[in-house]
C-alpha positions, 0 to 999 in steps of 0.5 A, spaced: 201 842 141 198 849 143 197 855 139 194 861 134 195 859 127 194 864 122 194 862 115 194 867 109 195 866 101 202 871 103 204 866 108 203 863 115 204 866 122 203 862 128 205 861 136 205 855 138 206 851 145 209 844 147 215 840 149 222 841 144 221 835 141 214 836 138 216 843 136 221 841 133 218 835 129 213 840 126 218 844 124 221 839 120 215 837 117 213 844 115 219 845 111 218 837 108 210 840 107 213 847 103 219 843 099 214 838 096 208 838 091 204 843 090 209 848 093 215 845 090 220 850 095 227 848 094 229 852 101 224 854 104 224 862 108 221 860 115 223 865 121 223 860 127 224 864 134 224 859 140 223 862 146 222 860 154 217 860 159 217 866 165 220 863 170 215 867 176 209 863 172 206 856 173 205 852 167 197 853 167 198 861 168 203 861 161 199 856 156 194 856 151 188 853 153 188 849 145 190 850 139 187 854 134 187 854 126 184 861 122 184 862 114 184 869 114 186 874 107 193 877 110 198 877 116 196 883 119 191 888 117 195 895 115 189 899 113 181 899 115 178 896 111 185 892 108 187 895 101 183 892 095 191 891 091 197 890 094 201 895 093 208 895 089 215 894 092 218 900 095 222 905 090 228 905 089 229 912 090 229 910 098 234 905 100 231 899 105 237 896 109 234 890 113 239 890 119 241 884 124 241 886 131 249 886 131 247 892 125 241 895 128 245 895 136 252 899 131 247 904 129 243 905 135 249 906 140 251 912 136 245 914 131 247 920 127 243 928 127 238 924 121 236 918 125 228 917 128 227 910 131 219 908 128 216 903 134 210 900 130 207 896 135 201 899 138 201 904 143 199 899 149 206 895 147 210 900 146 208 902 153 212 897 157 218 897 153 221 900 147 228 902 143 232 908 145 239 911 142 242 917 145 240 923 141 234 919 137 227 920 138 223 913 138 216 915 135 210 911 137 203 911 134 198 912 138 195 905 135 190 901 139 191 896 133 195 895 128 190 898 122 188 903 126 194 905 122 192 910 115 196 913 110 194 921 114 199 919 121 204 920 117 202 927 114 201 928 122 208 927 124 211 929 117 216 934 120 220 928 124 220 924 118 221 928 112 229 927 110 230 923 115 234 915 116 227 912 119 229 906 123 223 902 123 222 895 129 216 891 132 216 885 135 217 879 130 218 883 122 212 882 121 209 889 122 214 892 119 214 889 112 206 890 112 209 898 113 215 898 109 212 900 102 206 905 104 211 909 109 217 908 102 212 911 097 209 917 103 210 924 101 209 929 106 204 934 104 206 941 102 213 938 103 219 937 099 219 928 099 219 923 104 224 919 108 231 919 105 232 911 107 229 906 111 232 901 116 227 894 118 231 891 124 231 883 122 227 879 126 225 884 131 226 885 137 225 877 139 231 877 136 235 883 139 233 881 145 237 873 144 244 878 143 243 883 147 237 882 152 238 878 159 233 871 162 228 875 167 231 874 173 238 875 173 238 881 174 243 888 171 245 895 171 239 899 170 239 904 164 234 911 163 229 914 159 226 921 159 219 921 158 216 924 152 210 927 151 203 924 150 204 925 142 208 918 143 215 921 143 221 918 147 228 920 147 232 915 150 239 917 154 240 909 152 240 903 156 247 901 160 250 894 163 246 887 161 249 883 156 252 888 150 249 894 153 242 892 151 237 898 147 231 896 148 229 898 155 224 894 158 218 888 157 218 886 150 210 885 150 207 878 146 201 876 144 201 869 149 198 868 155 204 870 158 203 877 156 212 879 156 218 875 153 222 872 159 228 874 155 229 882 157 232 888 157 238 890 161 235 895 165 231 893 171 226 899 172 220 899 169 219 904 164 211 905 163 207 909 168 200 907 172 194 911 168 192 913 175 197 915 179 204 916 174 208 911 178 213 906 175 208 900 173 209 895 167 204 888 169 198 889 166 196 882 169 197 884 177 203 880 179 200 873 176 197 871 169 192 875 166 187 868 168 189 869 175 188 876 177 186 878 171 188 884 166 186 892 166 183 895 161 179 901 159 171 901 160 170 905 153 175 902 148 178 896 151 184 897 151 190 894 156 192 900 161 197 900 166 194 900 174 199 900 180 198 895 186 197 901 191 192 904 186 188 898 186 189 896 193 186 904 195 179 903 189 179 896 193 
């Protein structure tokens, strides 16, 4: 077995590798470690998503080279420095739904006036794939990071979010719970109060994707997006064909070596754009894994860009 593996007081989160059998002789063992003592867990809550290899990778481009343990103080980092204290439950004065994707895919296929979608990936991610509901617009931090994040970005974009049904996504959950309580408890600066309710979608967009998503390859009618501006807004005409009219539009960005989730979304136009020439581009890893052609980043900061085939042929 393969993998990360990060260990915190809060829980574990994990990506693991390996034939079927041994995934799931670890499952079982890791429920069988829950329920017995110290943890004394009668029904322990494990969120186990089973996914598939690309099929346009070789074995060896796709896998971890090893298996990695790491103790740390919490999942994800929300601020930067961490806060000293959690913080509290959200208030009661905000409703919080938590929405399966059947719930999530109802909502998004006719949103009301109130409705902005919140992506709180980071901004490389959300680049290649993202949510997007006819009318709605979908919010992106310009996040290099996640505790990039602090408590002044949503002052920044107060005016989308005050009084607003904000519907909040990322990849797994793990991130929206980290944001859940400090975007509940916000209040705008100068303004009347904060979001008039919160929606969380389940299991993120791995779990969407296992409803309304089709296996890389198969193929399907093509939806479209208009681009937003560089502040990170998307409005979405909505996606079309696929499997039940997927919402996601795009690659769902992982943190493996095989950089995208095979299961995808219905449309099959790439929605990210080359840095340098603005054509239609969504491989970071130039047509192989990121160990065979190697990735594109900035030389400042580090981060994943965009760069297209013909850009880089033309630079040599």
């Amino acid at each position: 077995m393969l993998g990360r593996y990060r260990l915190a007081p809060t829980g574990v989160n994990a990506i693991l590798q390996g034939p079927p059998s041994v995934l799931e002789a670890f499952q079982a063992a890791f429920v069988r470690l829950l329920q017995a003592p110290p943890y004394n867990i009668p029904a322990p809550s494990v969120d186990w998503k089973l996914g598939d290899l690309r099929p346009d990778l070789p074995l060896g481009s796709q896998s971890f080279p090893d298996l990695k343990v790491q103790k740390v103080k919490e999942i994800v980092s929300y601020l930067n420095p961490p806060a000293s204290a959690p913080l509290p439950p959200p208030p009661d004065s905000v409703p919080v739904s938590r929405l399966s994707p059947s719930e999530w895919h109802l909502l998004l296929s006719s949103p009301s006036s109130s409705t902005v979608l919140l992506d709180v990936r980071n901004l490389y991610e959300s680049n290649i794939g993202l949510f997007c509901a006819p009318g709605a617009k979908t919010l992106r931090p310009p996040l290099r990071k996640f505790s990039d994040f602090d408590s002044g970005y949503w002052d920044s974009i107060g005016e989308q979010l005050e009084g607003k049904d904000v519907l909040m996504y990322c990849t797994g959950g793990v991130r929206c719970d980290a944001v859940l309580p400090h975007l509940a408890a916000w209040k705008r600066s100068g303004g009347e109060g904060g979001v008039r309710s919160l929606g969380l979608l389940e299991g993120g967009i791995c779990r969407y994707l296992e409803a309304y998503g089709v296996q890389e390859g198969e193929g399907g009618e093509g939806g479209e997006g208009t681009k937003g501006e560089a502040s990170g807004v998307q409005e979405g005409k909505g996606g079309a064909g696929g499997n039940g009219d997927s919402r996601f539009l795009g690659k769902n960005f992982v943190f493996d070596p095989r950089r995208h989730d095979p299961q995808v979304s219905s449309s099959l136009a790439a929605i990210g754009t080359c840095v340098a020439c603005e054509a239609p581009w969504d491989d970071y890893d130039h047509g192989g894994g990121h160990q065979d052609f190697g990735e594109t980043r900035c030389d400042k900061c580090r981060v994943l860009i965009l760069v297209c085939a013909t850009w880089r042929e033309r630079q040599g």
